[in-house]
Each structure stands twice: as structure tokens, then as C-alpha cells.
KEMI-839986 format. One record per atom (N, C-alpha, C): x, y, z; residue in one letter. Coordinates in steps of 0.05 Angstrom, whole numbers, plus 32768, in hexadecimal, padded with zeros to 4 digits. Last residue first. Layout:
<patis>
XYZa
...
</patis>
This chain:
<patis>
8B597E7385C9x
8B5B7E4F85CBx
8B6E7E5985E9x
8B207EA285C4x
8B467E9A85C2x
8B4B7E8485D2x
8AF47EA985C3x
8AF47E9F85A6x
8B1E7E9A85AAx
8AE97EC385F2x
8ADF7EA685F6x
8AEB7E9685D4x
8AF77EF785E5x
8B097EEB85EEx
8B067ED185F3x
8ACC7F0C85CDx
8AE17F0D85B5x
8AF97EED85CFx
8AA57F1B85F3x
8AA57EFF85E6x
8ABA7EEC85D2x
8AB87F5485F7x
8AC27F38860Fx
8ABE7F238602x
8A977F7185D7x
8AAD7F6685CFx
8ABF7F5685DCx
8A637F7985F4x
8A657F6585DDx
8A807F5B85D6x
8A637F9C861Ex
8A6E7F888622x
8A727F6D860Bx
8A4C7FC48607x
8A657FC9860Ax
8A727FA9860Ex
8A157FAF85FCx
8A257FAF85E5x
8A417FB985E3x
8A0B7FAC8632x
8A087F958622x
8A217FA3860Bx
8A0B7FE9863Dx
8A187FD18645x
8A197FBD863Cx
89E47FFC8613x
89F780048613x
8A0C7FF18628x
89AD7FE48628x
89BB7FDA8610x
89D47FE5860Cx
89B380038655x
89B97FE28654x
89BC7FD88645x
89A680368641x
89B9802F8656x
89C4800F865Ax
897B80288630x
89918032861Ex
89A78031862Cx
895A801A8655x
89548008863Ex
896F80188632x
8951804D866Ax
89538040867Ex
89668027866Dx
8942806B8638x
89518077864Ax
896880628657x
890D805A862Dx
891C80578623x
8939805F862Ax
88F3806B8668x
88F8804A8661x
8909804E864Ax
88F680A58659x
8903808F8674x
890880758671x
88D380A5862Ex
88F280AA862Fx
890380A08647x
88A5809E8648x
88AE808D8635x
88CD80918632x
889D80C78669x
889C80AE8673x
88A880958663x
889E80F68640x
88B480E8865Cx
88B580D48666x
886E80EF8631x
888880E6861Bx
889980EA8627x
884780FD865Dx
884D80D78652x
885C80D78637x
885E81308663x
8863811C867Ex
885A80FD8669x
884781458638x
886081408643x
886C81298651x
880E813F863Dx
882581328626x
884481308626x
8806815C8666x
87FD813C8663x
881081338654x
881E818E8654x
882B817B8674x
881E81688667x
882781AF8622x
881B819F8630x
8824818C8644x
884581E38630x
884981C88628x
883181C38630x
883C82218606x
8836821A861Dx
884281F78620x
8839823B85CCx
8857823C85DFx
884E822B85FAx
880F822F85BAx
8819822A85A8x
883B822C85B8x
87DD823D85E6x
87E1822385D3x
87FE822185C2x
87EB826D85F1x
87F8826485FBx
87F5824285F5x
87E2828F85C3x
87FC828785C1x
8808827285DAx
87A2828385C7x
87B8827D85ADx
87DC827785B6x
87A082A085F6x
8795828085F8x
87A9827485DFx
87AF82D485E8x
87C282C585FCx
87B582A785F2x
878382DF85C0x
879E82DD85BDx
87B682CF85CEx
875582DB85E1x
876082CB85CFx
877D82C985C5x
87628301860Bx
875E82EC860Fx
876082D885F8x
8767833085EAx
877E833485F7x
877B830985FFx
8732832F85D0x
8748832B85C2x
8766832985CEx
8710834585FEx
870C832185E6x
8727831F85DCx
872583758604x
872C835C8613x
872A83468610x
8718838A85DDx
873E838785D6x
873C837485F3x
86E9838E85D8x
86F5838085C8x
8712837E85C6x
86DF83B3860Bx
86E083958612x
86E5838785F1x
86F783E085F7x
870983CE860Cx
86FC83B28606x
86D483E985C6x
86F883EC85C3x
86F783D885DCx
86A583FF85E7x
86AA83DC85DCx
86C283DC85D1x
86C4842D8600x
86BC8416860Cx
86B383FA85FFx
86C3844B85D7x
86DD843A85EEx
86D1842F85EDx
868B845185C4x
86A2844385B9x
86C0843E85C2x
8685846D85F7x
866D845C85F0x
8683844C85DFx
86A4849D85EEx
86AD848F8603x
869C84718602x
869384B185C4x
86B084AA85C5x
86AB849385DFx
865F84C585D9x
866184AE85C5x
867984A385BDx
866784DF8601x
865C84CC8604x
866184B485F1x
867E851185E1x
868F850585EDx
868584E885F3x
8654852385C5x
8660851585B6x
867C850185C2x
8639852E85EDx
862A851A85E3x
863F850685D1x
864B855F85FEx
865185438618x
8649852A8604x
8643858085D6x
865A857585D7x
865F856485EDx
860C858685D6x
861A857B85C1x
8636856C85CDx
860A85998606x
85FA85848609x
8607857F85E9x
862385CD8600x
863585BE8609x
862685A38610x
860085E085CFx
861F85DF85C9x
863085D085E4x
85CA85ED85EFx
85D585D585DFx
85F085D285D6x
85E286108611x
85D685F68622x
85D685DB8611x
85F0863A85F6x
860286328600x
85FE8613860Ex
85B9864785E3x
85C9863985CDx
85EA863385D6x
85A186558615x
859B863C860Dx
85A5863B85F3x
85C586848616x
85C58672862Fx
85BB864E8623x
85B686A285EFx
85CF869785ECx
85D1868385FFx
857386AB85F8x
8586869A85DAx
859D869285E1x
858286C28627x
857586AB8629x
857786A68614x
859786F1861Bx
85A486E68624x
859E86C98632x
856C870785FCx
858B870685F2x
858F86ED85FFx
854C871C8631x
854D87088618x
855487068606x
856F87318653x
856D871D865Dx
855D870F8648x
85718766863Bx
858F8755862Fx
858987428642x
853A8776864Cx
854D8770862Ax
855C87628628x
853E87798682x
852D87648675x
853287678655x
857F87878692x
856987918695x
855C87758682x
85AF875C86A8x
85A8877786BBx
858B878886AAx
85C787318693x
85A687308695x
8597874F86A2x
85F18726865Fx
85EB8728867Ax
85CE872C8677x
862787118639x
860587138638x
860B87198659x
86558729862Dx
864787238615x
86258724861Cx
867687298653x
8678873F8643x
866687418623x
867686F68664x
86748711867Ax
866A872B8662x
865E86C78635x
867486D9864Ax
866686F48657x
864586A48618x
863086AE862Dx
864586B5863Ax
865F869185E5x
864C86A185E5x
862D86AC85FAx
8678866785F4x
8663865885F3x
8653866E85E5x
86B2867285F0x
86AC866A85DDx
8685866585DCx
86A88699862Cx
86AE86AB8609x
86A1869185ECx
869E8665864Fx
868B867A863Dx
868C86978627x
86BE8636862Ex
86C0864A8642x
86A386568641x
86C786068611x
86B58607861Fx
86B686208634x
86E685F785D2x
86E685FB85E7x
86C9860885FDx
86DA85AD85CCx
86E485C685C0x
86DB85D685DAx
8701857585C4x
86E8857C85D2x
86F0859F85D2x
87108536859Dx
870F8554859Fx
86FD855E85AFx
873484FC8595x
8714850B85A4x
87278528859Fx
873884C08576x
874384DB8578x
872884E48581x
87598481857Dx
873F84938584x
874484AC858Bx
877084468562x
876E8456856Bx
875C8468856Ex
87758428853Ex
8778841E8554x
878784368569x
87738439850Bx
875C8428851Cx
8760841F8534x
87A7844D8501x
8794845F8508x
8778844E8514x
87E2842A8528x
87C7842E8513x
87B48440851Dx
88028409854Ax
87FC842B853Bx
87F584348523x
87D883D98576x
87F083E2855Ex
87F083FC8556x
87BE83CD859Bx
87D583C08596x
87E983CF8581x
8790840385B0x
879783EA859Ax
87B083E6859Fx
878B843285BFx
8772841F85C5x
8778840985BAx
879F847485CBx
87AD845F85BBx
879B843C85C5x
878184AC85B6x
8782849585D3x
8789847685C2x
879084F085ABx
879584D585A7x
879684C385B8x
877D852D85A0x
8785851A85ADx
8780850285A8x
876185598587x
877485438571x
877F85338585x
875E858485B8x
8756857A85A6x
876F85688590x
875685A385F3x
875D858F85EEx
874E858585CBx
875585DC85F6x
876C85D485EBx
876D85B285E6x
872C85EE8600x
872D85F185E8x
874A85E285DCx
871D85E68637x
872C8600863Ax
872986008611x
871485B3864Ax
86FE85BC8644x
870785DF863Cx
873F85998654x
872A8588864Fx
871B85978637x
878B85938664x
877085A58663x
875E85988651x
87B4856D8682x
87A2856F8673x
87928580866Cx
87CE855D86B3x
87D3857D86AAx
87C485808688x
8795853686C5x
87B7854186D0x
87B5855686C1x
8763854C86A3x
8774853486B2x
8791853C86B6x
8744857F86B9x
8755857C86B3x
8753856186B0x
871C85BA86C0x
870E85AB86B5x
8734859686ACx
872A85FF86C1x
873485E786D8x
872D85CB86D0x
870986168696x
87298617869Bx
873A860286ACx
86D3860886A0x
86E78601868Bx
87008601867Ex
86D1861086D8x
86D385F786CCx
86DA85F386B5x
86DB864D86CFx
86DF863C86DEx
86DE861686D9x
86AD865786A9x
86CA865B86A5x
86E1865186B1x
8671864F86CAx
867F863C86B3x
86A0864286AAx
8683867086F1x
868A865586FEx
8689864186E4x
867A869B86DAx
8696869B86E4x
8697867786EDx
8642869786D0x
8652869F86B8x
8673869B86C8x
8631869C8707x
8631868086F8x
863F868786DFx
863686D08716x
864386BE8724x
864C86A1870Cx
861886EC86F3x
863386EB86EEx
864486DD86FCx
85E486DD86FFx
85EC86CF86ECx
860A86D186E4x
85E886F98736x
85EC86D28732x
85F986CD8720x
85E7872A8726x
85FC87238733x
860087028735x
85B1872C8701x
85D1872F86F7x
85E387218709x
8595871A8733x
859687048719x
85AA87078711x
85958756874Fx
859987368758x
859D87218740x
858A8773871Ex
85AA8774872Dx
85AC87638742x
854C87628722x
856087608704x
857F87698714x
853E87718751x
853D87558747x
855587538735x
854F87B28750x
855787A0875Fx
85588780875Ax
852887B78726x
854787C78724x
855287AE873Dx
84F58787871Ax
84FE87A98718x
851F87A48722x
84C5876B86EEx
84DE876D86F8x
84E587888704x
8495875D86DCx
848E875386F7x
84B487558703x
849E876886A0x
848A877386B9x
8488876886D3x
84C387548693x
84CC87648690x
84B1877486ABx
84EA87188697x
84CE871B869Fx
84CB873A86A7x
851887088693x
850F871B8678x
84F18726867Bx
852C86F986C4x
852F871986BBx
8526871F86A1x
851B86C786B3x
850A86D386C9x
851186E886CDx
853686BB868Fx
851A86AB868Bx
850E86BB86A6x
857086C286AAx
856986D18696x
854486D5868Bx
8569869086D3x
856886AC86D2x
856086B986C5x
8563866486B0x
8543866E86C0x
854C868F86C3x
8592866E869Fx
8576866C8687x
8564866E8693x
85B3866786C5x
85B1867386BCx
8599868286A5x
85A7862B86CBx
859E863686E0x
85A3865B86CDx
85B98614869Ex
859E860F86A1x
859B862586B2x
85F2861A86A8x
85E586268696x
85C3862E8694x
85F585F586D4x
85FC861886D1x
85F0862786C4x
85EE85C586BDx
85DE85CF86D2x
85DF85E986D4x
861B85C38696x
85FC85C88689x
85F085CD86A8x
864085C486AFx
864285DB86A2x
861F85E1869Bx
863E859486CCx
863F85AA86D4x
863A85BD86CBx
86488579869Ax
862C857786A5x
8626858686B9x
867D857E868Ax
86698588867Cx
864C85858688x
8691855E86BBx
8694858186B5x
867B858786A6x
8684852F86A0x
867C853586C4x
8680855E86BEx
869D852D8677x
867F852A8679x
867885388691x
86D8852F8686x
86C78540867Bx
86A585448676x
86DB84FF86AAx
86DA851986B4x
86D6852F86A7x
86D184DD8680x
86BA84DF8690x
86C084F386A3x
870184E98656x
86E784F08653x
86CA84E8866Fx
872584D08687x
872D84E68676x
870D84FC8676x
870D849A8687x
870E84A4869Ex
870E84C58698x
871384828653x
87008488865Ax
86F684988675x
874A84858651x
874084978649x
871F8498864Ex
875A845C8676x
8760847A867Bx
875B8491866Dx
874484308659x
872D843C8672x
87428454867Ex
8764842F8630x
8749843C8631x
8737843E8646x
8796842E864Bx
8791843C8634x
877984448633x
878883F38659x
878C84048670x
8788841D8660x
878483D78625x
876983D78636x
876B83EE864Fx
87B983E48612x
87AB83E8860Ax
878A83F4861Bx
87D083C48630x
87D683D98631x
87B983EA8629x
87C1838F8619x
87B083968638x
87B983B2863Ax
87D0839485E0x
87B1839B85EFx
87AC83938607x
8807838F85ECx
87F883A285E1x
87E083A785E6x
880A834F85F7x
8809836B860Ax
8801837F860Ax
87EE833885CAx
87E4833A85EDx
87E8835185FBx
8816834C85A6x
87F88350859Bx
87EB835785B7x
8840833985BCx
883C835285B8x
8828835D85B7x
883582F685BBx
8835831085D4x
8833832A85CAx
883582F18584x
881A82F38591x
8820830385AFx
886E82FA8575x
8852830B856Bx
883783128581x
887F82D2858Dx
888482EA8593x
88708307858Bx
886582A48576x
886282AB858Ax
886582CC858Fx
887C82AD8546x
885C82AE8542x
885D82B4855Ex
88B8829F8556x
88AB82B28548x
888C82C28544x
88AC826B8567x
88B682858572x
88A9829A856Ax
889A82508536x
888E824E8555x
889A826A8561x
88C78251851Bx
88A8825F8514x
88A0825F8525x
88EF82368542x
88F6824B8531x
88D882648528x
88EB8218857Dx
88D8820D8567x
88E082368554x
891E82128596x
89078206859Fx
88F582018580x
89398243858Ax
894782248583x
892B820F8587x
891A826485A0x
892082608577x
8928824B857Cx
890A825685D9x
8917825F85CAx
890B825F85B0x
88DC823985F6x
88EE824485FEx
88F7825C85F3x
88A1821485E6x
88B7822885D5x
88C7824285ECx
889581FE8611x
888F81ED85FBx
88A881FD85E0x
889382068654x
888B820E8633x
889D82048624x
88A081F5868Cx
888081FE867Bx
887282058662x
88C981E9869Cx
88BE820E8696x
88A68207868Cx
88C981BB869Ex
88CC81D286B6x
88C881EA86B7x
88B381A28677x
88A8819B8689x
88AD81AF86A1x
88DA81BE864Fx
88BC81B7864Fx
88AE81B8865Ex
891081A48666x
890C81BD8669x
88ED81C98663x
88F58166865Cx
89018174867Cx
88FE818F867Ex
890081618627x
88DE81628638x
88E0816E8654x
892F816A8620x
891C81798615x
890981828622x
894681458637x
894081598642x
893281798638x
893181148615x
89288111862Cx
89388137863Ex
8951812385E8x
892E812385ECx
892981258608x
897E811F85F6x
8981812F85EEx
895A813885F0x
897880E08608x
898C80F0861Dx
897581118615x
897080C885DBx
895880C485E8x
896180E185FEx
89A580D385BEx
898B80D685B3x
897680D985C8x
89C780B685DCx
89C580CC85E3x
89AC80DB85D2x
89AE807D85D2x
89A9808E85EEx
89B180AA85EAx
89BF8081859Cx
899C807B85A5x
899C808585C3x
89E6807C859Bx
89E580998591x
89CF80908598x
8A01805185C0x
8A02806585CDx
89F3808285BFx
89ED80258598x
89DD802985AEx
89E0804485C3x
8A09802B8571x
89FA8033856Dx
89E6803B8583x
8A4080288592x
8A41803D8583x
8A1980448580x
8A397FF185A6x
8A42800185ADx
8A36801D85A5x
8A367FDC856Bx
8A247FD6857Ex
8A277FEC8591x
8A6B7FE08558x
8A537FEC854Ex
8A3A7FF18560x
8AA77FF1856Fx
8A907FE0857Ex
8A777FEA856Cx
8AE07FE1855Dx
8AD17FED8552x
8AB27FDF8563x
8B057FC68575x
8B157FDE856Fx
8AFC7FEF856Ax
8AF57F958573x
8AFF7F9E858Cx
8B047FBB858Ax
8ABA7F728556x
8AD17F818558x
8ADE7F8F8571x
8A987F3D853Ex
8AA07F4D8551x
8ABC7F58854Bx
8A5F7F378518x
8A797F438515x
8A827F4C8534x
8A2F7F02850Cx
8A367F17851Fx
8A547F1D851Cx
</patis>
């Protein structure tokens, strides 16, 4: 055994082992208080990093999920319109289907029917002008190439373009100035255009249906995925408390044990003085 006065090895080694244990032991402290495992870059550098990712990914698609039930909302006030339009329509087609009834019509019936059917010719123009989400137009012709952003990222797959064309009755080919029913002729005319206006907007609720049929498994796969993704990152930033708390427990005792070996070994060099006569 070397003793020295000037130079305490013992000393020395025992104090870089406590501050060693010092430097761990609040590791696990800030771990244990916040709850995670990766704080910082200083914490774990790749860890970070990957982390940071993965939130984005998370956040992004709960945005995301809100994203598509505001667009699904969008398109079910267009459905709802367009199903209006088809009741109108329908009702118009008995009209016309009952002014073309040329023998059992006269002058008065036929300028009762006209005057409906021009009623309901104004109430499809009406909805398809007023037909909105906020200052949106739906059903006017203008909504088309729109974009519902359904994904984390800006990508074309992660994404959903709708078009819905337009729906007045100039576009449908049953306007004021196109069909009417005022004698039993132009009330069968005007049962072709009525029921090729019935399918052109039963086309186009259908195709909206099927946008909206594909939101909808869009959301609940960005919600599998909003959930996995968190579970991922929070394995990888989260602490584990069990394991914490018993590599604290261990650092305490070594702690406790460093502190005393650090006395002992200050006091080693007192012995120097039992060696003077």
C-alpha cells in the first residue's frame, strides 16, 4: 500500500465513481419525472430524431382524420341536395307523364301542370345555387379539382380529388326556356329531358357516394395508423417506470456506498501520521 499526502489515489478514484453514479443517478430522476426516456438529442441523438419523425407522422394524421370527416360532412350536404333535386325531378316527370296525356287533357289542366312544373324548375336552380359549405358552392359547377388533404404528407395518395359538375337546370337540360309542359307535345319532349336529368343527377350523387365510401375507410386507416404510430414512438421516447425505479434503487445504494468509500479513502492519509516516531 502507497500512502501519500499530496496525492490521494484512493481518494480520487472513489470520488470519479460517485460522481459517476451522481451523473446516472439523475439521469433516472429527470426519466422518472418527466416520464421520458428521450428528452433531448443529448438524450439519445437517433432516438430523437426517429422520434421526431414519428410525431409528425401522429399528428399529421389526426389532422388528417378531422380533414376527412369535414369532408365527408362537405359531400353529405351534397348528397342531401342532390336527393332533393331527384324528388323534384321525379315529381316533375309525373307532371309532364300527365300533360302528355293528350286525350284526357284540356287548356286549363295543362296551365295548371305548366305553372307547377315551372315552380319546381325554379326550386332545382335554387338548390343548386344555394347548395354550400360555408362560402363553398357545391352544386353551381364551380366546385371542381378540389382537394381533401386525408394523409400525413403531400402526396398525391394522400389525398382525394372530387369534382361535382354543375347541377342547375340549364346544365341538366330541363330550364325555363328549354322544356315546359303547356301543351301535350312539348310535355313529351319534356319527359326525355326530365328523366335524362333524373339520371345525370342519380349519376352524380353515386359518384359522390363512392368518394365518400373511400373517406371513409381513408379515416379509419389513418386511425389504425395514428394508433400505431403513437404506440411506436411512445415505446421508444416513454421510460419505463418499472425499470427505472429498480436502476434507481440500485444507484442509491451505490450512491449511499460512494459516499463512504469516499470518507474512508479521505481519511487514508491520517495513517501517514501513526508511521512518525
Amino acid at each position: 500500500m502507497s500512502l501519500s499526502v499530496n496525492t490521494n489515489i484512493s481518494a480520487i478514484e472513489a470520488y470519479n465513481n460517485l460522481n459517476a453514479t451522481n451523473n446516472a443517478m439523475q439521469t433516472t430522476i429527470n426519466q422518472l419525472s418527466s416520464g421520458l426516456q428521450i428528452q433531448t438529442a443529448a438524450n439519445n441523438a437517433a432516438g430523437y430524431v426517429i422520434s421526431q419523425g414519428l410525431q409528425t407522422q401522429a399528428n399529421g394524421l389526426g389532422v388528417a382524420i378531422n380533414n376527412g370527416q369535414d369532408a365527408n360532412s362537405v359531400l353529405q350536404i351534397a348528397t342531401g341536395a342532390m336527393n332533393q333535386q331527384i324528388s323534384i325531378l321525379q315529381t316533375m316527370n309525373q307532371l309532364a307523364t300527365q300533360a302528355a296525356n293528350a286525350g284526357a287533357s284540356n287548356s286549363n289542366s295543362l296551365n295548371a301542370d305548366q305553372q307547377e312544373f315551372a315552380a319546381l324548375q325554379n326550386q332545382l336552380d335554387q338548390i343548386a345555387n344555394s347548395t354550400s359549405f360555408g362560402s363553398q358552392q357545391l352544386l353551381n359547377g364551380s366546385f371542381v379539382g378540389e382537394s381533401f388533404q386525408i394523409g400525413a404528407y403531400a402526396s398525391s395518395v394522400d389525398q382525394v380529388v372530387v369534382s361535382i359538375g354543375a347541377l342547375t337546370t340549364g346544365a341538366l337540360g330541363v330550364g325555363t326556356g328549354t322544356v315546359s309542359i303547356g301543351t301535350s307535345t312539348a310535355a313529351l319532349s319534356a319527359m326525355v329531358a326530365v328523366q335524362s336529368a333524373i339520371s345525370t343527377v342519380a349519376s352524380a350523387e353515386a359518384n359522390v357516394g363512392a368518394v365518400q365510401n373511400q373517406i371513409q375507410a381513408i379515416i379509419a386507416n389513418d386511425t389504425v395508423s395514428q394508433q400505431n404510430v403513437t404506440a411506436a414512438n411512445s415505446t421508444l421516447v416513454d421510460t419505463n417506470m418499472a425499470q427505472a425505479m429498480t436502476t434507481f434503487s440500485s444507484q442509491q445504494v451505490l450512491m449511499q456506498a460512494g459516499v463512504a468509500m469516499l470518507s474512508q479513502a479521505q481519511a487514508l492519509p491520517q495513517l501517514i501520521l501513526k508511521l512518525i516516531p
